[in-house]
N, CA, C and O atoms as a GROMACS GRO file, in nm:
protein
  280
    1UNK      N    1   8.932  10.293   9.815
    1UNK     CA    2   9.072  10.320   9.839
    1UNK      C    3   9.136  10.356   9.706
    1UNK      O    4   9.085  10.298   9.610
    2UNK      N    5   9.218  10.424   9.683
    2UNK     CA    6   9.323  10.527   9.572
    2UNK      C    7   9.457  10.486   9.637
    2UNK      O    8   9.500  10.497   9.752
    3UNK      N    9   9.507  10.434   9.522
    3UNK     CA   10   9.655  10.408   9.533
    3UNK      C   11   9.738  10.458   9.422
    3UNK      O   12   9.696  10.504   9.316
    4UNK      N   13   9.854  10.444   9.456
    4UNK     CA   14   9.966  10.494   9.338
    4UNK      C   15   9.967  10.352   9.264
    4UNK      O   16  10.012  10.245   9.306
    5UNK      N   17   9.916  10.376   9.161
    5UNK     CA   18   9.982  10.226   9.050
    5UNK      C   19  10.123  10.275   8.977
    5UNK      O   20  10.124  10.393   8.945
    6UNK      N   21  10.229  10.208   8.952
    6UNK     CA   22  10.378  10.220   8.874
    6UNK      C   23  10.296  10.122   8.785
    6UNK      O   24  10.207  10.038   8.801
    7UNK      N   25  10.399  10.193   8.649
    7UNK     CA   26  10.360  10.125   8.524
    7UNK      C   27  10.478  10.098   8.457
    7UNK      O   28  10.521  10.211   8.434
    8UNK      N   29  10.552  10.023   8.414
    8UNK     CA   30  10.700  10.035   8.367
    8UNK      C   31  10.642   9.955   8.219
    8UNK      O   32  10.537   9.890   8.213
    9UNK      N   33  10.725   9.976   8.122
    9UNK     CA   34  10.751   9.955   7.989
    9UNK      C   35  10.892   9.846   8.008
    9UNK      O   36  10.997   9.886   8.058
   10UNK      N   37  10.875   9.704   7.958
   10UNK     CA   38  10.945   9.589   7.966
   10UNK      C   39  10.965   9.579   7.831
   10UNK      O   40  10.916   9.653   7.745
   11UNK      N   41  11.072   9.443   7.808
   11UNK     CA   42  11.075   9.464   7.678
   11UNK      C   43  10.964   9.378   7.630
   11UNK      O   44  10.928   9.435   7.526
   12UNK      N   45  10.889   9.272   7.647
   12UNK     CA   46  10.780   9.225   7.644
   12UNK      C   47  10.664   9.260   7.625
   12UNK      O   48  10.588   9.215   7.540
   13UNK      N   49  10.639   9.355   7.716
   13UNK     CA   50  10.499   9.430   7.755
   13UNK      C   51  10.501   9.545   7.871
   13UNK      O   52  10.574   9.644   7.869
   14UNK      N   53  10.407   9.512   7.970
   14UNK     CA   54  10.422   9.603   8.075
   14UNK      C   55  10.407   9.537   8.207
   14UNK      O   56  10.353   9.429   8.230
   15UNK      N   57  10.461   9.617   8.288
   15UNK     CA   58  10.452   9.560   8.472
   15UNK      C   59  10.364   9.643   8.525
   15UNK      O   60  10.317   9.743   8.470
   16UNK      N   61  10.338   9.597   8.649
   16UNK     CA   62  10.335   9.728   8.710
   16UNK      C   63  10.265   9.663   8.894
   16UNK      O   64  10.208   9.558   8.926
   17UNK      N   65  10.320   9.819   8.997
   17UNK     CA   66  10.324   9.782   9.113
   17UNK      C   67  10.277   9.850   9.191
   17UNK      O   68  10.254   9.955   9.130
   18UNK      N   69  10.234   9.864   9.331
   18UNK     CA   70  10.197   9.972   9.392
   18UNK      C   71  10.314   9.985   9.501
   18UNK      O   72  10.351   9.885   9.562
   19UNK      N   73  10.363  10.096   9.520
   19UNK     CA   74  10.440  10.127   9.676
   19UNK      C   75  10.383  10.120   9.819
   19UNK      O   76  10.441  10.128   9.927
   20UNK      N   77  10.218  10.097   9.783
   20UNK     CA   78  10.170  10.093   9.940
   20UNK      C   79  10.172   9.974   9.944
   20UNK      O   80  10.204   9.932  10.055
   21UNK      N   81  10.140   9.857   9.829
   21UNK     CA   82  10.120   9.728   9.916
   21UNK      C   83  10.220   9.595   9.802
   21UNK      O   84  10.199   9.531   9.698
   22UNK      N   85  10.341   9.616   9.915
   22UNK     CA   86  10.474   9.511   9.867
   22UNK      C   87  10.394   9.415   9.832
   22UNK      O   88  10.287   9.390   9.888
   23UNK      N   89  10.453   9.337   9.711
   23UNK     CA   90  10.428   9.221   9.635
   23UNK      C   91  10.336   9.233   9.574
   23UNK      O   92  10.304   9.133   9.509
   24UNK      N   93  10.257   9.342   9.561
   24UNK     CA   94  10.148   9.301   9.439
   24UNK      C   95  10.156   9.390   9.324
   24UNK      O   96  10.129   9.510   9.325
   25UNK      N   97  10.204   9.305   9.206
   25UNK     CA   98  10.222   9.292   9.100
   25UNK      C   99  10.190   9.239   9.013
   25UNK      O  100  10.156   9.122   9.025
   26UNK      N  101  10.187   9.305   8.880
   26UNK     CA  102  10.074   9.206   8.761
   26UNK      C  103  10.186   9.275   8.626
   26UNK      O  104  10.274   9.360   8.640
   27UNK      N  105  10.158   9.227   8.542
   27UNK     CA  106  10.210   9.224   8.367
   27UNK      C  107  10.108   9.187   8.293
   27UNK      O  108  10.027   9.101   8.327
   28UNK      N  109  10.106   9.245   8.195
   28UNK     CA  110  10.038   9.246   8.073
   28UNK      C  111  10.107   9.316   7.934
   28UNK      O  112  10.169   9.422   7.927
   29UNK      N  113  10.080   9.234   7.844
   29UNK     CA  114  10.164   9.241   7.687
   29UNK      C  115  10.100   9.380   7.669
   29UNK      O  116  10.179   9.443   7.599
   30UNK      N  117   9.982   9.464   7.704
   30UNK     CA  118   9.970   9.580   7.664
   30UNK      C  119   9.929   9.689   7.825
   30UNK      O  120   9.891   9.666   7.940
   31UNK      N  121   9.960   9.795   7.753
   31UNK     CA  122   9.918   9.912   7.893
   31UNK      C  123   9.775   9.848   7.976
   31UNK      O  124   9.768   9.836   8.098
   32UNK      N  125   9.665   9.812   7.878
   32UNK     CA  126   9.526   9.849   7.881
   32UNK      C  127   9.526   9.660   7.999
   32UNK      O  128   9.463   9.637   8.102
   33UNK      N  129   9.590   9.599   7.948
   33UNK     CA  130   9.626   9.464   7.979
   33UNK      C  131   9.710   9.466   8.184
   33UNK      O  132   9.690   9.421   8.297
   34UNK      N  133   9.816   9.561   8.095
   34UNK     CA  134   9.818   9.533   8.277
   34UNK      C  135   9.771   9.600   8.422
   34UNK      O  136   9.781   9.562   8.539
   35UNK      N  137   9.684   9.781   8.322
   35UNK     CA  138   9.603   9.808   8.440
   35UNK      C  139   9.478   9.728   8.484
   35UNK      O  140   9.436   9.721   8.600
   36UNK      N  141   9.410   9.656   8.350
   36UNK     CA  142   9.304   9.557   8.435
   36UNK      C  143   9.393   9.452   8.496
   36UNK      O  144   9.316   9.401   8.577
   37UNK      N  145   9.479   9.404   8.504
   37UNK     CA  146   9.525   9.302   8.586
   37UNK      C  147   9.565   9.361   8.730
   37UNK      O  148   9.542   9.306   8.838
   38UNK      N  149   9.608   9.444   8.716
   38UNK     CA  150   9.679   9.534   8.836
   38UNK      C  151   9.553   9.550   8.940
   38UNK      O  152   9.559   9.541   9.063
   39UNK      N  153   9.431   9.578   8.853
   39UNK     CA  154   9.306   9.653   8.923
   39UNK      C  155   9.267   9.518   9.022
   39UNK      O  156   9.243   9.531   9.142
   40UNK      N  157   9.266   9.355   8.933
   40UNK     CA  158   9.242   9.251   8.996
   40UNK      C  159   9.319   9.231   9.094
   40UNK      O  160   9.261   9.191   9.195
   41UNK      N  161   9.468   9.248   9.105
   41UNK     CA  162   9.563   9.178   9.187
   41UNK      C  163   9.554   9.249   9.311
   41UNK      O  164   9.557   9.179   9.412
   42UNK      N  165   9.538   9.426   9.333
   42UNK     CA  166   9.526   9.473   9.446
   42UNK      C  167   9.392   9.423   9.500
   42UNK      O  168   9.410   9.394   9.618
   43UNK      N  169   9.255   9.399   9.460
   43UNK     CA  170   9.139   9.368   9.481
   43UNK      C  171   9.212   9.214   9.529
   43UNK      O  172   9.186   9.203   9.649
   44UNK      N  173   9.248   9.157   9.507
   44UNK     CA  174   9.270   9.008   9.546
   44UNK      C  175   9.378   9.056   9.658
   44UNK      O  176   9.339   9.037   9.774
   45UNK      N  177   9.445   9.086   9.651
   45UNK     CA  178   9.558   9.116   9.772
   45UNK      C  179   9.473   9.164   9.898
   45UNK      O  180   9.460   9.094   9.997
   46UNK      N  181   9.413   9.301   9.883
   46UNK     CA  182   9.353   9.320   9.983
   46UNK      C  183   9.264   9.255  10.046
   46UNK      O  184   9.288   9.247  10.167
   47UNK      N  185   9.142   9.191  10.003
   47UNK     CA  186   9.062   9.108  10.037
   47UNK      C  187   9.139   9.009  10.107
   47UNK      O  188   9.127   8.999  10.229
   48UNK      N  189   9.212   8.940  10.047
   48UNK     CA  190   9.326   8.830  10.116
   48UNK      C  191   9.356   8.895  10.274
   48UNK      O  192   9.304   8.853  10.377
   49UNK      N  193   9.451   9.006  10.264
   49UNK     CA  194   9.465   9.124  10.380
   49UNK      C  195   9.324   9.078  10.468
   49UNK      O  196   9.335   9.017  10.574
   50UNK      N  197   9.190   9.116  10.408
   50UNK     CA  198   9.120   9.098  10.527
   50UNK      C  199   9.084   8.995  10.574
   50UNK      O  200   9.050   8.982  10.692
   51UNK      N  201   9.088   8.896  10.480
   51UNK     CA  202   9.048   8.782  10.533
   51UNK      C  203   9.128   8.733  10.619
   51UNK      O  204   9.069   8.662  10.700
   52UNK      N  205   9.249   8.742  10.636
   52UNK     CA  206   9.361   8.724  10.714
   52UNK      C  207   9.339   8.802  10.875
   52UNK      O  208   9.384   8.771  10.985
   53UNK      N  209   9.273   8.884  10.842
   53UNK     CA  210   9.276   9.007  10.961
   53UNK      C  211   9.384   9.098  10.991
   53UNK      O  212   9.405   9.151  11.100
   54UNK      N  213   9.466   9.114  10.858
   54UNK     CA  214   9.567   9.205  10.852
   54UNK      C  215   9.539   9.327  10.799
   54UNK      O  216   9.484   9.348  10.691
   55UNK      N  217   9.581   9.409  10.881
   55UNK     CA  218   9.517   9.561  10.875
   55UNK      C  219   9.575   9.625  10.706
   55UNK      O  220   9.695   9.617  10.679
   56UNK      N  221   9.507   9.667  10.636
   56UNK     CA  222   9.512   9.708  10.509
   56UNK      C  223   9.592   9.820  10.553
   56UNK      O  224   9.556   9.875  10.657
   57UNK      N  225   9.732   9.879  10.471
   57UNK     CA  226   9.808   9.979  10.495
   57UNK      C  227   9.684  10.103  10.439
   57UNK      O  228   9.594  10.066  10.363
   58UNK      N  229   9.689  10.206  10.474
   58UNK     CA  230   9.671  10.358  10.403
   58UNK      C  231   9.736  10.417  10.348
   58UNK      O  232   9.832  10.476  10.399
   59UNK      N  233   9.707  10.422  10.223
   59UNK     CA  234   9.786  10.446  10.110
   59UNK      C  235   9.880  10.576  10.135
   59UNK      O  236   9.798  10.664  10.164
   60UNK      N  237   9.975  10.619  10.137
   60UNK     CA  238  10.123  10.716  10.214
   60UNK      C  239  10.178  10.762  10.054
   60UNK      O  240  10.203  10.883  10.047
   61UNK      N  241  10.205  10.674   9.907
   61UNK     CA  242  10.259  10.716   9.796
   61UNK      C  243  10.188  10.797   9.740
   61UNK      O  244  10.065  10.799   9.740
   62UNK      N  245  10.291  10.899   9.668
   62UNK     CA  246  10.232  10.980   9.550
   62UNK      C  247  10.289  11.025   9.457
   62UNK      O  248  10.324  10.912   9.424
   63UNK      N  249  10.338  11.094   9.370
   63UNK     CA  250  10.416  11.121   9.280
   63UNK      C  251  10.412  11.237   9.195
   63UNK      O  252  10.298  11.267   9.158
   64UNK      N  253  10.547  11.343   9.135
   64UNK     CA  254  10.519  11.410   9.044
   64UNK      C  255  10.587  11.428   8.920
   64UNK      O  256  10.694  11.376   8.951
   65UNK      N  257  10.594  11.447   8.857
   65UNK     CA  258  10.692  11.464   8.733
   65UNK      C  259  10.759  11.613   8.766
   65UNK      O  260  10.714  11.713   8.822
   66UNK      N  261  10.872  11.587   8.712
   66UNK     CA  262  10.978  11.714   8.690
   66UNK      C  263  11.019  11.693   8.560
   66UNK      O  264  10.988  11.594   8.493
   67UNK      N  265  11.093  11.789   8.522
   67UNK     CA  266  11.125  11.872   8.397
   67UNK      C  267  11.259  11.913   8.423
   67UNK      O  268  11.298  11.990   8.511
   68UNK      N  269  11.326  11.850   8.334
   68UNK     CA  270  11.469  11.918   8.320
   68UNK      C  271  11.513  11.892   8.157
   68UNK      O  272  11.473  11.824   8.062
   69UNK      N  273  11.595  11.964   8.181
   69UNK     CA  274  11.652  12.007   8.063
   69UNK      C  275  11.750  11.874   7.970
   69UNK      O  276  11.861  11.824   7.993
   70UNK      N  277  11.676  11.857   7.892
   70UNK     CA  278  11.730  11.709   7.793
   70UNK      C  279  11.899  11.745   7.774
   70UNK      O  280  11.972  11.668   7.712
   0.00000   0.00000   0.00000
């Protein structure tokens, strides 16, 4: 499965979230820090999801950058 990860810049460190699956979220003091955490927390979320017998959403987000004029 491929999801959209969000990465935001805190004043701390970094967050970050996915839009397909509410509540899972991770932080880490560096970029490299909170995509391996991020990578764990959806892997733990979902699994949870199945163990539960709750149907895993299909991932629906995507994203592009635009360009405008500073």
């Amino acid at each position: 499965m491929k999801l959209l990860v969000v990465i935001e810049k805190t004043k701390t460190g970094f967050s970050a979230y996915s839009p397909d699956l509410p509540g899972c979220v991770a932080t880490g003091a560096t970029r490299k820090q909170v995509e391996r955490a991020m990578k764990r927390a959806v892997e733990f979320h979902v699994a949870g999801m199945r163990a539960e017998r709750i149907r895993v959403p299909a991932p629906k987000s995507d994203s592009i950058w635009i360009e405008v004029p500073a």
